[in-house]
Each structure stands twice: as structure tokens, then as C-alpha cells.
N, C-alpha and C positions, 0 to 999 in steps of 0.2 A: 451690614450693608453688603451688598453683595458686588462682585467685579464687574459686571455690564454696569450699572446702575452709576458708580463710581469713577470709570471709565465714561458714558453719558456723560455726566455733571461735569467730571473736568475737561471733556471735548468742549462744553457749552463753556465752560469759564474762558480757555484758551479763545475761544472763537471769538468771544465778547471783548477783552480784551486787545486783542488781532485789527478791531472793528473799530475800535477808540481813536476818534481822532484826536492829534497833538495840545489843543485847544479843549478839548474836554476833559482833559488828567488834570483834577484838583493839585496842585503840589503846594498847594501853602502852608501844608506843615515839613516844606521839604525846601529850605530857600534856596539859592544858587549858589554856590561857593567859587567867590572869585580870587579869592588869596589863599595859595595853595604855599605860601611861604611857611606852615609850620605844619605841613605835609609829613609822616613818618614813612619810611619804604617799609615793601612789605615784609614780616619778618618771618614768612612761612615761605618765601619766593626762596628755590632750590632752583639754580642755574643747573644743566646737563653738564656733567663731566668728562671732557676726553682724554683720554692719554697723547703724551706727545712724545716723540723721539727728537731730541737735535743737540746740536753739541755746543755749548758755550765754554766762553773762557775759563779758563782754570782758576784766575783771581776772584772773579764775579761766582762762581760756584761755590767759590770757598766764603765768600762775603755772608752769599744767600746762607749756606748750613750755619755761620755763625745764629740765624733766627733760630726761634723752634719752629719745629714745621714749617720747613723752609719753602713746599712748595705752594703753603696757602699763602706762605709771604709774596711769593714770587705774583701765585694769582692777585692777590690787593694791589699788586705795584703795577701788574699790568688793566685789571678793571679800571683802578685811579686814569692813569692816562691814556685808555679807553673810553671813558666818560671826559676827559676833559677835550680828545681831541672830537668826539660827538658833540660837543657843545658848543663849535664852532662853526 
């Protein structure tokens, strides 16, 4: 098949599509999901990483190297109460 042709047909599919009123998308093999309570997060979801400079106390720096990889610990302790204070 060649690229116009292919091109063509999926202009037509898009458009068709496009065209579909809400009321005409069959979804009964697609029910509605209202209980999202056994929900998994995503586990390919990669947050952007920044560097940070600032200077914390000396007991709390020494607490945190107590962890391994003390500064994924530090990010868990701050996502934790970043989601809990969003959640209010």
C-alpha cells in the first residue's frame, strides 16, 4: 500500500471519528468505573528531577545519611507530605 492511499484512509478514519457524536460510541463493552479505590499508580510515571542547593541542620542531615540513598529518602518524606497537604 502505498503512503497517499494510507494517509487517505487514516485522514477518513480520523475524520469519522471527529464526527461521532457522544451518544453514538457503543461503549458496552467498556462499563464505567466508579470505584477507583483499588486504583494502582502508574509505575512507568518518572517525576522531572531538579537539583537543589540549601542548607539544613546538621542533626537532620546526619539522621537522613543514616537511610541508604538518603536523598530518595528525603524525596519519599517530602512527596508523603506533599500529597497529604494536596489532599486537603
Amino acid at each position: 500500500m502505498n503512503a497517499k492511499k494510507f494517509t487517505e484512509k487514516y485522514h477518513s478514519q480520523i475524520d469519522y471519528i471527529n464526527n461521532l457524536r457522544d451518544k453514538d460510541i457503543d461503549l458496552s463493552d467498556a462499563p464505567e468505573i466508579s470505584d477507583f479505590s483499588s486504583a494502582q499508580p502508574n509505575r512507568f510515571f518518572k517525576p522531572k528531577k531538579a537539583a537543589l542547593s540549601t542548607k539544613i541542620d546538621a542533626d537532620v542531615l546526619a539522621w537522613l545519611k543514616m537511610h541508604d540513598n538518603y536523598s530518595q529518602y528525603l524525596n519519599e518524606l517530602c512527596r508523603k507530605q506533599m500529597n497529604v497537604e494536596l489532599s486537603h
